[in-house]
N, C-alpha and C positions, 0 to 999 in steps of 0.2 A: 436662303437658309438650307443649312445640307439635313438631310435624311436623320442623322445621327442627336441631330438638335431637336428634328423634329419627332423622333422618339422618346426625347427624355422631355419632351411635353406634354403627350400623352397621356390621359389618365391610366392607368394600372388595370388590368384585366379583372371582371367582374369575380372570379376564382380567388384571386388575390384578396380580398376585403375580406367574404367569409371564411369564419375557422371551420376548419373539416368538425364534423359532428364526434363527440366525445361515444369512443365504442366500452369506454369503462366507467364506472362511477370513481366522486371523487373518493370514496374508504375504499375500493379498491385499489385506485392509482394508490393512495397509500401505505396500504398493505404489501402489494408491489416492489413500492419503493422502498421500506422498511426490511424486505426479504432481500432486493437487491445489496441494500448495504449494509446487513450484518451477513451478506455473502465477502463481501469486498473487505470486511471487518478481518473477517476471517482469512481472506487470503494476506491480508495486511501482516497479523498477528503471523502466520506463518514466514510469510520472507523474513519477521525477526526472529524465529528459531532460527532461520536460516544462516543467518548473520551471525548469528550470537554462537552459533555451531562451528562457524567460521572464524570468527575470535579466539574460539576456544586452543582450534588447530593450531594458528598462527601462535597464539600465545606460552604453546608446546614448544612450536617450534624454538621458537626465541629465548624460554627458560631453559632450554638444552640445550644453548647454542654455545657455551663455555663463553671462553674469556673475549671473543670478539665483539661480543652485548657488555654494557655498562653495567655495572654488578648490581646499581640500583633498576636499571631496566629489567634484569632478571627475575629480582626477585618480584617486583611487578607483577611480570609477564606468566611466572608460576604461581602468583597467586588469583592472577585473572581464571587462569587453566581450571584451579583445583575449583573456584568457586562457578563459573562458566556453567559445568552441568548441571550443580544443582538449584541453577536459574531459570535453564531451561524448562528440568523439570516440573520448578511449582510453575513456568510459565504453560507447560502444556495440559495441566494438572488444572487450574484453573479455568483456561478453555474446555475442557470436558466437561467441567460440572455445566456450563452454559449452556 
């Protein structure tokens, strides 16, 4: 029998079986964890201003691009634009009062 066979025989190291001793309770771990992800919540909520800020430009773009955009793309695209910021806004409007 080789070495490598003979390791995976082995029982597991006495370290391995116990869990390391808990240094938080568990309403902490959770308070923790709850702070953690309305952190994340948050950064979430911002990449879609981000997005949505980025829509907006594009959608400039594209309603001012004349006649080489599709007339119906256009008008689309100017009306993504006009309404774009004031999505943002009740969207950042909203998160404040949070």
């Amino acid at each position: 029998m080789n070495v490598v066979a003979l390791q995976a025989l082995a029982p597991a190291p006495e370290t391995a079986e116990k869990p390391a001793p808990a240094t938080e309770t568990l309403a902490e771990q959770i308070r923790r964890l709850q702070a953690e992800a309305k952190s994340l919540a948050r950064s979430h909520v911002d990449a879609l201003r981000l997005a949505l800020i980025e829509v907006e430009r594009l959608a400039e773009e594209i309603g001012a691009g004349g006649d080489v955009y599709p007339t119906g793309v256009r008008e689309l695209a100017r009306r993504f634009a006009s309404e774009t910021d004031t999505k943002v806004q009740a969207l950042m409007a909203i998160v404040a009062r949070t």
